[in-house]
C-alpha positions in Angstrom: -1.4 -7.4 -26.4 1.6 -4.9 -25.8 1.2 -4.4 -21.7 4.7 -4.1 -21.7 5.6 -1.0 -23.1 7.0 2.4 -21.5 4.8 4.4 -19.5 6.2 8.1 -19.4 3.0 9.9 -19.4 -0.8 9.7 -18.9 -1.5 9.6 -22.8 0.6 7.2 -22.9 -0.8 4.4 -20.8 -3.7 1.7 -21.5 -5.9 1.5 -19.2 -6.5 -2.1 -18.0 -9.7 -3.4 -16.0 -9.4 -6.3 -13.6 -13.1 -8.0 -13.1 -13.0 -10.2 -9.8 -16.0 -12.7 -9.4 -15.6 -13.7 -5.7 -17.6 -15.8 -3.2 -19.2 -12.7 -1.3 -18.7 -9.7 -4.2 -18.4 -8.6 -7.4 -15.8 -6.0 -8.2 -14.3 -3.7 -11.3 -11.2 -2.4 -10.7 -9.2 0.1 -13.4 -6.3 0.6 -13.7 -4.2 3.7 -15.3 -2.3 0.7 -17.1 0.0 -2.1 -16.1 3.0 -0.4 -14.2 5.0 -1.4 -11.0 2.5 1.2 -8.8 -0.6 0.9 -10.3 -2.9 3.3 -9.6 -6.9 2.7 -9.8 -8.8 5.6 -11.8 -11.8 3.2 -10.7 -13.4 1.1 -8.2 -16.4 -0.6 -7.6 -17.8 -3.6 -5.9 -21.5 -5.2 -5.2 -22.1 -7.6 -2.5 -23.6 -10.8 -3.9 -23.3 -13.3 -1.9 -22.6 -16.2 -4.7 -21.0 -18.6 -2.2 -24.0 -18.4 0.9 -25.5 -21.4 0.4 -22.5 -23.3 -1.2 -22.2 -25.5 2.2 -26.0 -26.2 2.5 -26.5 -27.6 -1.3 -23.2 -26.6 -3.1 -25.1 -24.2 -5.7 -24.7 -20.6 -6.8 -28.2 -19.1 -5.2 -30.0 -18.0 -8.5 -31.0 -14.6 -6.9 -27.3 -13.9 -6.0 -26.3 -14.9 -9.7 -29.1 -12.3 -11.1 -27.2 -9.9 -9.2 -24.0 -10.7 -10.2 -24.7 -10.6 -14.0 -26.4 -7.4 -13.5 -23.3 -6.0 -12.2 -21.1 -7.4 -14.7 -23.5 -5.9 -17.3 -22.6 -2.4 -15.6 -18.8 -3.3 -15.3 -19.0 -3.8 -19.2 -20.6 -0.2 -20.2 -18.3 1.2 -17.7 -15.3 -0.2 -19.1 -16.0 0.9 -22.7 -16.8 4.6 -20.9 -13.6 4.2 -19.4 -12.0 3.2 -22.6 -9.7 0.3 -20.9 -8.4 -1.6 -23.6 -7.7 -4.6 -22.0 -11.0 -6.6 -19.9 -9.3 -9.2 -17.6 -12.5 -11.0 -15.4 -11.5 -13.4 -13.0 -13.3 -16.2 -11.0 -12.3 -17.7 -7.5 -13.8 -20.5 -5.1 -17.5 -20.1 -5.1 -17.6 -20.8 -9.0 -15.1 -22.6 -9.2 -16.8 -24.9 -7.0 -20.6 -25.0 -7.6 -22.4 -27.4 -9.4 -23.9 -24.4 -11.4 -20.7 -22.9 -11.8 -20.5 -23.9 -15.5 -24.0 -22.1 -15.8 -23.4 -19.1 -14.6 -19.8 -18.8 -16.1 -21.2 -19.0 -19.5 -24.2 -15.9 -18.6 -21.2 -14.0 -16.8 -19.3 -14.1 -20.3 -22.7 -13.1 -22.2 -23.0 -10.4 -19.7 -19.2 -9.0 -19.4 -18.2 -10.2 -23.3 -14.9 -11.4 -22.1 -14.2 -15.0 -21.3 -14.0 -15.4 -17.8 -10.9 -17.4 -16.3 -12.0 -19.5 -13.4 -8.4 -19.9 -11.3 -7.6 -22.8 -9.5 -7.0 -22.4 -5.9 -3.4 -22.8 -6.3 -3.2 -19.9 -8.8 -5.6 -17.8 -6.3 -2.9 -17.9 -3.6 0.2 -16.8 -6.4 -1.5 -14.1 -7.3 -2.5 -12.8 -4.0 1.4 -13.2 -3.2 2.3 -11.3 -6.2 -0.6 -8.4 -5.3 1.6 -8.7 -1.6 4.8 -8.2 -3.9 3.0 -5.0 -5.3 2.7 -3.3 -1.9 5.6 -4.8 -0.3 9.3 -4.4 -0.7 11.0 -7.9 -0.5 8.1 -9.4 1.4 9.3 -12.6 4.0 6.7 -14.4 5.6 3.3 -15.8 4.7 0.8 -14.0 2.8 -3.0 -15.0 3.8 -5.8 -14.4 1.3 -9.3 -14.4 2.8 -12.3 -14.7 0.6 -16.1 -15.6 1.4 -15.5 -19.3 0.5 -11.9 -19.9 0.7 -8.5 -18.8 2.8 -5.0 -19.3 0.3 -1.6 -19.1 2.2 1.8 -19.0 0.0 4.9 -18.5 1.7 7.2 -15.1 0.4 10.9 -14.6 0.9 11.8 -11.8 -1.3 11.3 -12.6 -5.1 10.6 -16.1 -4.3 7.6 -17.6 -3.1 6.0 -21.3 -2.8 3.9 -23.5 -1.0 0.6 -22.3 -2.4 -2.5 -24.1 -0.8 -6.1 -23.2 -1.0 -8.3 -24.1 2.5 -12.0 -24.2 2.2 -12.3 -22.0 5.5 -13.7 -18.4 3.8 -16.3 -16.7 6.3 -19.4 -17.1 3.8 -18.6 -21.0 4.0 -17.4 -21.2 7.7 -20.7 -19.4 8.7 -22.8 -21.9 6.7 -21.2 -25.2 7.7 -21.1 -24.4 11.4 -25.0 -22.7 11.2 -23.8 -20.3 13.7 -21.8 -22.3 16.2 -18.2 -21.1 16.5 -16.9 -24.2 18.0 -17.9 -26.5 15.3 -16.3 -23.7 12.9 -13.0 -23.7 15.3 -13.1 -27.2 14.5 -13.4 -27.1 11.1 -10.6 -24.4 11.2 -8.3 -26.3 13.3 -8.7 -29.6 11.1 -8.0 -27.6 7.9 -5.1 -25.7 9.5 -3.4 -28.9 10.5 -3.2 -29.8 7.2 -0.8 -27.9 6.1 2.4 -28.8 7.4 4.6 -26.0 6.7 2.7 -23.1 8.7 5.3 -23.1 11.1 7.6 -21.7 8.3 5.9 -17.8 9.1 7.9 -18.2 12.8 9.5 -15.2 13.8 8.8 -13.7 10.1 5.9 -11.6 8.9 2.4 -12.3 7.9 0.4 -10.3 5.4 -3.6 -10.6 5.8 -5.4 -9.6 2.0 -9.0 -9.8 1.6 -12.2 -7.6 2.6 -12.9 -9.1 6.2 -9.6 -9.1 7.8 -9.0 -4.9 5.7 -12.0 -4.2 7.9 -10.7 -5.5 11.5 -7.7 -3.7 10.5 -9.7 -0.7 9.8 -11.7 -1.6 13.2 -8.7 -1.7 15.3 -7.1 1.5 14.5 -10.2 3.4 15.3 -10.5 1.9 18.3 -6.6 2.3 19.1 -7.1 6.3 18.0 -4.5 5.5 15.3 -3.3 8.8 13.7 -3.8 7.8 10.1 -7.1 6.1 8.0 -4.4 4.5 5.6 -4.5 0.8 6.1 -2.3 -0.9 3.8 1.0 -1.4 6.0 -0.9 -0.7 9.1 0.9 -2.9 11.3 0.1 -4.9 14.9 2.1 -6.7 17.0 0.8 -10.7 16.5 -0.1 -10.9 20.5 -2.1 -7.9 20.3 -4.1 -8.4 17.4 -4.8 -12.5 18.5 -6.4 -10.4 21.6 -7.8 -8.1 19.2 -9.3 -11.6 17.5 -10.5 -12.8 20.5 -12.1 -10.0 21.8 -14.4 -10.3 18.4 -15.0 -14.4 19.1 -15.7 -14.3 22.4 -18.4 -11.4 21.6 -20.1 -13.2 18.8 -20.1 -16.7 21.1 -22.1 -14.6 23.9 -24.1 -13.9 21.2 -23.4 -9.7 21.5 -21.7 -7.4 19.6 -18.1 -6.7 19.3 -16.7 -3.6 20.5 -16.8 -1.1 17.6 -19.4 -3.0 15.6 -20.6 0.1 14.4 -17.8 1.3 12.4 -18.0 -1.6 10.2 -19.6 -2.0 6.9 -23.2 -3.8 7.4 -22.0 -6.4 4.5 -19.4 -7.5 6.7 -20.4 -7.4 10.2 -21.5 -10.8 10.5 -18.6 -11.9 9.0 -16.0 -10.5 10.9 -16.0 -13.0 13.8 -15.4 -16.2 11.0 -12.8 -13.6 9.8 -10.8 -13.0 13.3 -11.4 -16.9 13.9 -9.4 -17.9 11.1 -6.7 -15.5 12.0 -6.6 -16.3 15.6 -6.1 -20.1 15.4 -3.4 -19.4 11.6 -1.3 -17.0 13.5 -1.4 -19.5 16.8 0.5 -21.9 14.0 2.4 -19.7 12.2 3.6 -17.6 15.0 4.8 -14.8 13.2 6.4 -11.8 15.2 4.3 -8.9 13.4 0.9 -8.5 11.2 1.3 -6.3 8.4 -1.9 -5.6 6.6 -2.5 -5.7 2.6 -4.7 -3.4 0.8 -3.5 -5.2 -2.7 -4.5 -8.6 -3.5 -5.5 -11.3 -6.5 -6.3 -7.8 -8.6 -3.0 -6.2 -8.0 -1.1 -9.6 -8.3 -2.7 -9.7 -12.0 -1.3 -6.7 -13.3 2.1 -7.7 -11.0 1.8 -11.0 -13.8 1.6 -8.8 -16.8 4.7 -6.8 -16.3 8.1 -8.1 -17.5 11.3 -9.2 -15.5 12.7 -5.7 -15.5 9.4 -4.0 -14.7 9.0 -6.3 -11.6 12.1 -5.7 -10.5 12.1 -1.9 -10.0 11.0 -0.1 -6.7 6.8 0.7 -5.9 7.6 3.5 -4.0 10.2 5.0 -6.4 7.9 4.6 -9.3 4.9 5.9 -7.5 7.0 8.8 -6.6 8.1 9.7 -9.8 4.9 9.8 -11.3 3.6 11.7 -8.8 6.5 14.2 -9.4 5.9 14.1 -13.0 2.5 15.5 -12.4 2.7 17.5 -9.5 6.4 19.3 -9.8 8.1 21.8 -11.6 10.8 19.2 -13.0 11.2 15.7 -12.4 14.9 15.8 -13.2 15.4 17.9 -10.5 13.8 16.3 -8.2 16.2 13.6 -9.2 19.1 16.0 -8.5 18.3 16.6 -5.4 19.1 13.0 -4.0 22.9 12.9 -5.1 23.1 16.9 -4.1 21.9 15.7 -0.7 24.2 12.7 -0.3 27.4 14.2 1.7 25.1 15.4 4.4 24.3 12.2 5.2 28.0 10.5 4.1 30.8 13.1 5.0 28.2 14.6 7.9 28.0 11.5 9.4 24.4 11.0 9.7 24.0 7.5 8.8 21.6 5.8 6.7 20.0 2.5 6.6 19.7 0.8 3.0 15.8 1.8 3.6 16.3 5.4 5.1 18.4 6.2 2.0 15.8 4.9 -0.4 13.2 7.3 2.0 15.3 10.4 1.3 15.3 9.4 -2.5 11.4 9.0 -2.2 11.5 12.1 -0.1 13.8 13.9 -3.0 11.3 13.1 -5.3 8.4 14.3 -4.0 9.2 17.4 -2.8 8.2 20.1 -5.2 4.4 18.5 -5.6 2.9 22.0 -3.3 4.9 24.3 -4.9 1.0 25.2 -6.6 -1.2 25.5 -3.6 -1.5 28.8 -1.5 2.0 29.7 0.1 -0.3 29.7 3.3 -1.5 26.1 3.0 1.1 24.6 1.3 2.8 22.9 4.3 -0.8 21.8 5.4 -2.0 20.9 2.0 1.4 18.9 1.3 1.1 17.0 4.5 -2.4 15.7 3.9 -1.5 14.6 0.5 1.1 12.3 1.6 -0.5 11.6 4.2 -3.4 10.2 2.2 -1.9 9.1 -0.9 -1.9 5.3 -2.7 1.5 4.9 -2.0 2.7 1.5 -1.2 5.8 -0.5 -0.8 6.5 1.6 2.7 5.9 1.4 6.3 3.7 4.3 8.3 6.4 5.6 9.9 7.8 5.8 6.9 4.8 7.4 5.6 4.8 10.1 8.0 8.8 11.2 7.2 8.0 11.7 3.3 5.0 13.7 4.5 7.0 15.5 7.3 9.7 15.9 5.1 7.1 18.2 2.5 6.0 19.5 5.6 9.1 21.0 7.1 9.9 22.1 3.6 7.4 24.5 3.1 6.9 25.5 7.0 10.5 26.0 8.2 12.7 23.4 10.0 12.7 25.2 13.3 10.8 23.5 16.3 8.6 26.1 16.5 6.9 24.7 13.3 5.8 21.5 15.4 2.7 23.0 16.6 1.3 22.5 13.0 1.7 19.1 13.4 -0.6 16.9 15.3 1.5 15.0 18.4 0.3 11.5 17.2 1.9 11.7 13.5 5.4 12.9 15.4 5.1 9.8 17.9 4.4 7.1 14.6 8.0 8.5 12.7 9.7 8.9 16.1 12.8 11.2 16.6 14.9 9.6 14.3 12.9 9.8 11.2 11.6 13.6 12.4 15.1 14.7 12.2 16.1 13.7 9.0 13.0 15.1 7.7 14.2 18.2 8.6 17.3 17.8 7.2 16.2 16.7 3.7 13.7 19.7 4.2 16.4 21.8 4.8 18.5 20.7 2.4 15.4 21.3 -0.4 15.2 24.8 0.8 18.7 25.8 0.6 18.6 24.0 -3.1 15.4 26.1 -4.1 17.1 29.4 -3.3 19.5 28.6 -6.4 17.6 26.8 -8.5 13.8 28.1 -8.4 13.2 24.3 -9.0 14.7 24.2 -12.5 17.3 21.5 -13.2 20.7 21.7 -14.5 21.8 23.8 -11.7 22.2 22.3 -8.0 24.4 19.8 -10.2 26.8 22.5 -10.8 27.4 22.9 -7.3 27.8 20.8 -4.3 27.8 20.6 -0.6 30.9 20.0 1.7 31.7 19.3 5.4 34.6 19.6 6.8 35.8 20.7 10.5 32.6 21.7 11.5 32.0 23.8 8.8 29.2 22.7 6.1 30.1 24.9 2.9 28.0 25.2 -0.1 30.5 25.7 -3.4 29.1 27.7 -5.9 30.8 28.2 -9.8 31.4 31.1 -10.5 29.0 31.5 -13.3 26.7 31.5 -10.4 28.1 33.7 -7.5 25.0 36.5 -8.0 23.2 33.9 -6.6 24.9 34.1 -3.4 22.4 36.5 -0.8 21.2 37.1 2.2 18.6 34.6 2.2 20.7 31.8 0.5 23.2 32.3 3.8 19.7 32.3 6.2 18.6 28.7 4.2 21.8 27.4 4.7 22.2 28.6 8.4 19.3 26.8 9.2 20.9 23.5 7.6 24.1 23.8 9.1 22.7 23.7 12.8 20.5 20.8 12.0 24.1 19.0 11.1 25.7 21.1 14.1 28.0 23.2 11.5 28.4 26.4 11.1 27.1 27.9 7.2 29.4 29.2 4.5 29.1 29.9 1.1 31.8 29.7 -1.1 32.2 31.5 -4.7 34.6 28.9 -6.4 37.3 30.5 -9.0 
């Protein structure tokens, strides 16, 4: 099975389907193919329930398994419509556990016609770390996977990550054992939480919530926050406010009402949610990490992470999602490329310094910023924003989010203030003024470079920017001094005073 071959194009790529049997749902996930930013073509999911009655009587209820091999019968014609190549269906606590578990797994293969690979809890928590790995750059802290029947924890410090432990603490089990009575389930979660001895490890580091129940308080909490954006992977909260956030939900569901914003959640998980923010109340007590940074990839993610070789692993999510979305979306790719090293001595020699990470957003930003040039020169600022905005790209924070998507913005807009008026206050506040001004400065930068190259490569590398005593000049050959104009000058005007220089191009002999 040849997953590890180069991807340079759409025809090129194998499309790869991850089946994942869990304790509360079923769900097909498909993949374009097995690449560093994976990007699903299709997603689906049924709610099940296989692990609801594993507490009472440890068995797979036989109305939830009829469900579940209906579904998988689906997933199977879906996947040969779909054409995906390669049929990976996993299995995690509930089956692993039940008495019936051998049962069902052998109907589940009948149904599905793939073997089915029951993972071991230990397994369960590496490949939720490595589905972290996949939306994170050089994650440190503790990743926490929760599931209906089970909660892993791994600890992550860059490529490195150990410690793996399964707990048998999922909401769908937690709800059964305690019949409804959240102190014997805080007692269940305290005595499973205390035995693991290394939680206080995620002190002063990060922690990294995966799974459906805690994606939905994150989901809950930024629409009751007003939060600008409906992204939530890398939606982060500071860890005292979201334990208030957690025991806002507890203290509802012990006084037997309704949490605030109960009707914004999905009905298959509103009963769950309090066993969800119970679990993360009394882990991030122990842990005491200094921020909560939410994961919308997982187990599925973390599987196709496992496929990839060493030098696939190794190479940047965001970069990679970039470039394919430049490969589809722009004029030229190689250009885009250009457009980082033409950009550098504005930020070297005119003394705007970068971060390791701001650098790597400018080469993002580079990247992405011919992907409007189709739309409507009236909506193409708009239309640019709201793609970024919205987009599957991982391995970056929301503020950094919002410069790439300023950054597009600006570019197509202007870089004058004036232009801010377009953008809604809240998505200025999340980059802050740092990050909003080097948006406009890559922006500009982008504009100037389009007035000599039309977006075609080969030609912003024959020339280069300089600063010197206040003066930012732009050197052309000159093969190309009939490019020189009026509105190259105007473009580069409106750089130089974001750099507070004066403009001036030069025809080189």
């Amino acid at each position: 099975m040849n997953l590890h071959r180069s991807l340079r194009g759409r025809l090129e790529m194998e499309p790869i389907a991850v089946v994942d049997i869990g304790s509360n749902s079923v769900r097909l996930v498909v993949y374009e193919g097995a690449v560093r930013a994976p990007t699903p073509v299709f997603n689906e999911k049924i709610q099940c329930g296989l692990g609801r009655t594993l507490a009472q009587d440890g068995r797979l209820p036989e109305q939830a398994m009829e469900q579940a091999i209906t579904a998988l019968r689906r997933f199977h014609a879906l996947t040969r419509t779909l054409r995906a190549k390669h049929v990976r269906v996993l299995a995690t606590a509930a089956v692993r556990e039940a008495i019936n578990g051998a049962e069902f797994i052998s109907r589940a293969e009948a149904a599905i016609q793939q073997s089915v690979e029951i993972l071991s809890g230990e397994r369960e928590a590496e490949l939720a770390g490595a589905g972290v790995r996949t939306g994170f750059a050089s994650p440190d802290g503790l990743a926490g996977d929760l599931g209906g029947g089970s909660l892993e924890l791994i600890n992550m410090a860059g490529d490195t990550q150990s410690n793996a432990v399964t707990l048998p603490i999922g909401g769908l089990r937690l709800a059964g054992q305690s019949g409804g009575d959240f102190a014997k389930a805080g007692a269940i979660v305290d005595a499973q939480l205390d035995s693991v001895a290394w939680l206080g490890d995620g002190r002063d580091r990060l922690f990294y919530p995966v799974g459906g129940t805690w994606r939905s308080m994150a989901k809950l909490h930024m629409q009751l926050a007003d939060y600008p954006l409906r992204v939530m992977h890398a939606y982060a909260i500071e860890t005292d406010a979201f334990r208030a956030f957690c025991n806002g939900i507890i203290d509802s569901a012990i006084r037997g009402e309704k949490y605030e914003g109960y009707e914004h959640v999905s009905k298959a998980r509103r009963d769950l949610l309090p066993y969800g923010a119970l679990v993360a109340q009394k882990l991030l007590e122990r842990a005491a990490p200094r921020r909560v940074f939410f994961s919308a990839s997982g187990i599925r993610e973390g599987l196709v992470y496992s496929l990839l070789s060493p030098t696939e692993q190794r190479k940047d999510p965001l970069i990679e999602a970039c470039v394919d979305l430049a490969s589809r979306r722009s004029r030229s790719v190689t250009h885009a490329r250009e457009l980082k090293r033409w950009t550098d001595p504005l930020f070297v020699a005119g003394g705007l310094d970068e971060t390791p990470e701001e650098t790597r957003l400018r080469d993002a930003a580079s990247l992405i910023s011919d992907i409007g040039w189709r739309a409507h020169p009236d909506y193409r600022a708009d239309q640019s924003l709201d793609t970024v905005i919205n987009s599957a790209l991982v391995s970056i924070d929301h503020p950094g989010r919002m410069y790439l998507a300023l950054s597009i913005f600006f570019r197509h807009a202007g870089v004058g203030d004036a232009h801010d008026r377009g953008i809604p206050l809240g998505y200025r506040k999340l980059a802050g003024p740092r990050l909003v001004a080097r948006a406009r400065v890559i922006a500009g930068a982008v504009r100037t470079a389009h007035m000599l190259s039309a977006g075609m490569p080969g030609v912003i590398d024959e020339t280069r920017l300089s600063i010197k005593a206040g003066k930012l000049r732009l050197h052309l050959p000159q093969a190309y001094g009939e490019l020189s104009g009026e509105r190259l000058q105007r473009r580069l005007n409106a750089l130089a005073r974001l750099v507070e220089c004066e403009g001036q191009v030069v025809v080189d002999n």
